[in-house]
Each structure stands twice: as structure tokens, then as C-alpha cells.
N, C-alpha and C positions, 0 to 999 in steps of 0.2 A: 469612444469606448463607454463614456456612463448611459447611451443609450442603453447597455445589457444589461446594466448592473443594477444591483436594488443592495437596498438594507446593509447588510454584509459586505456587499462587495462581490458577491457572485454572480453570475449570468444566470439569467431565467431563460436565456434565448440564443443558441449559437448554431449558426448555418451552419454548413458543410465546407463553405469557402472559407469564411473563420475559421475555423478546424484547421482547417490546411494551411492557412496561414501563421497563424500562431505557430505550429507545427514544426513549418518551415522558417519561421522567422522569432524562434524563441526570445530571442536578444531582444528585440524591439517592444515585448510585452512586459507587465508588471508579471514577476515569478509568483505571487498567488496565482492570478488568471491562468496561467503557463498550467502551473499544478492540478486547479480546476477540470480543465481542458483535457491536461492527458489523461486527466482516470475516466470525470463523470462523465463525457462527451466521447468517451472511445469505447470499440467494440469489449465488453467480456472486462470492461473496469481496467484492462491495461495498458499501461503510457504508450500512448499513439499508436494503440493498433488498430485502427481505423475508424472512420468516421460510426458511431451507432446510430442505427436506425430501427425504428420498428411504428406499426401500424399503430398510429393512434400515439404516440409516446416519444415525450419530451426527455429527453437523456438530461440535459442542462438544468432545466426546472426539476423535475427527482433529484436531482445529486443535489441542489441548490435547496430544496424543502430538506432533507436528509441531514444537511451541514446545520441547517437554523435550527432542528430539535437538538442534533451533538451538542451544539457551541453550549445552550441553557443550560443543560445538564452540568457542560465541564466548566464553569465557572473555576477559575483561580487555579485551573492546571498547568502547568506552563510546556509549551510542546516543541522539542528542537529536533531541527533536523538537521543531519549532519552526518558527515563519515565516522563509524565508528572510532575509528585512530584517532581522530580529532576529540576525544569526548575523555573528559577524566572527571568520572559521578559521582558522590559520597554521601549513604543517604537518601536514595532515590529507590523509586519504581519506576523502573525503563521496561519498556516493552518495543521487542529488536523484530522485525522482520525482516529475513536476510533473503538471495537469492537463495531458492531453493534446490538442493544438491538434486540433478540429473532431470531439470526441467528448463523450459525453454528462460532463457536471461529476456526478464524483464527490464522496463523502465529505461531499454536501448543501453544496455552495459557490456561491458564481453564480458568471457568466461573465464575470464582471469582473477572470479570474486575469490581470495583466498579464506577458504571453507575452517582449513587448519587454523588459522590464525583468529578468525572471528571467533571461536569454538576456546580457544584458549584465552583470550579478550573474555569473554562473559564469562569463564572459571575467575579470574583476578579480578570479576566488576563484582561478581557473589560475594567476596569477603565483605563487603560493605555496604550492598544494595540489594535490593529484591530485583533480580532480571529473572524476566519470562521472554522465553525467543517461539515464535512461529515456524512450523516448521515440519514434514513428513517424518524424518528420522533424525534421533542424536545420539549423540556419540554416550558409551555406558554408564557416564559417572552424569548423566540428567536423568529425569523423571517424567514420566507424566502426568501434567497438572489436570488437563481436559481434552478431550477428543472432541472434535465439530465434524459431523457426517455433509459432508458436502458434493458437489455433483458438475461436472465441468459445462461449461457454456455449450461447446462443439461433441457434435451427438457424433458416436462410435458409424464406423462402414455399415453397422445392424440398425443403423438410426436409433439407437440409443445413445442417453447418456453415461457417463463413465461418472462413476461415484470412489470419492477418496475420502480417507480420514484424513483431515487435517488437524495437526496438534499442539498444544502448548506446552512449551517444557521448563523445569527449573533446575539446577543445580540440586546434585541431591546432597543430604543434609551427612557430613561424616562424623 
């Protein structure tokens, strides 16, 4: 495995049979590589959806240049990942990107993300933290912080691309 790895700890180099290995055999790899793997190494940046390709270009090596400017930047931020339920913050800036309501479930989860309950979670994290959640719509008592005009990987039946606002939201202030 350190033949892929540089610097960090990320791959500059992952075949297609890697891919599908890892893939398939999560258990056996280090969960950074694992993480790596399912975003920058799969089609449209989402976990394991298929191997990306394209003319001329390194999925591994871009995600891997990409993480080396982030990391500089975030010196001393500290980043957890974890099931919301599991997290009790005080004092923080969390930024939650949750499955989004009426799109396809990422990241290989079912549909059983409870929408209601995370939505009520980040009303009880507001009293004490700055949360901003990711997200197309929220429920009336959030706001919007910023809109990001974005545009889907997979082009429309008309070969176009399908363009969305995607937005930030906060707890509004009572």
C-alpha cells in the first residue's frame, strides 16, 4: 500500500482493480484510504459510484493535490466524523451535510435517514453552537446563509446539464 501513498497519506495513483477492491473489501483497508477512495476516485465525487475516468485525468492525484492545499489552510481545526446522535457540541462551528430530502441516498445508506429528527437535533445544537447544514430546503424556522449555483455531473435526455441551487442554512435568530 505505501507504494500509492505520498506525503499525507493519500494515493496519487489508484487503478480500477483498486477501486473495486477497496470497494469491496472495506474492512481490509485503513478508513482514511477507504474515504479517499470513495469520493476522489468515484464517478461525480460519490461513495462508490463507480470507478472515474476521463481522458487525460487523474481522479486520485486531483483529489490528493486538493486535500494538500485544504489541510494548510486548516491548520488546528479539528474535523469528526460521526453520527449526529452520537455528538453532544458546546461551542462549536459544525457544518452538517445531511442526506438530502428527495434525492438519491448517498454514501450507500437507506432511506431511513430520519429528516425530522436531524432537523430537530440542529434546532437544540443552535442554543449553544453556530450550526450551518447543507441542504436544497429547510424547514421555516432556518434561513438562508448563501446559495452556491451548481450544475449536476449527468447531462438531462436534451444533453444538458440540470442546474441547482444548493444552500447553506442557519437557525434563525428569535
Amino acid at each position: 500500500m505505501e507504494e500509492i501513498t505520498r506525503g499525507l497519506g493519500s494515493p496519487v495513483d489508484v487503478s480500477e482493480s483498486l477501486y473495486k477492491d477497496i470497494k469491496d473489501n472495506k474492512d481490509n483497508y485503513p478508513d482514511y484510504l477507504v474515504g479517499f477512495v470513495g469520493f476522489s476516485c468515484s464517478f461525480g465525487a460519490k461513495w462508490f459510484s463507480g470507478y472515474a475516468k476521463g481522458a487525460d485525468r487523474n481522479f486520485a492525484h486531483n483529489g490528493s493535490r486538493s486535500l494538500v492545499k485544504k489541510i494548510k489552510r486548516l491548520s488546528g481545526v479539528e474535523f469528526i466524523c460521526c453520527d449526529y446522535s452520537d455528538f453532544n457540541p458546546s461551542g462549536a462551528l459544525i457544518y452538517c451535510d445531511p442526506p438530502y430530502v428527495d434525492t438519491i441516498q448517498p454514501y450507500g445508506g437507506s432511506s431511513s435517514f430520519d429528516t425530522v429528527d436531524f432537523w430537530n437535533t440542529i434546532r437544540d445544537w443552535s442554543h449553544n453552537n453556530v450550526v450551518l447544514v447543507s441542504e436544497y430546503t429547510a424547514p421555516p424556522d432556518f434561513e438562508v446563509v448563501v446559495e452556491i449555483p451548481t450544475k449536476t455531473d449527468m447531462p438531462l435526455s436534451s444533453g444538458l446539464k440540470d442546474y441547482r441551487i444548493e444552500k447553506l442554512f442557519r437557525r434563525r435568530n428569535k
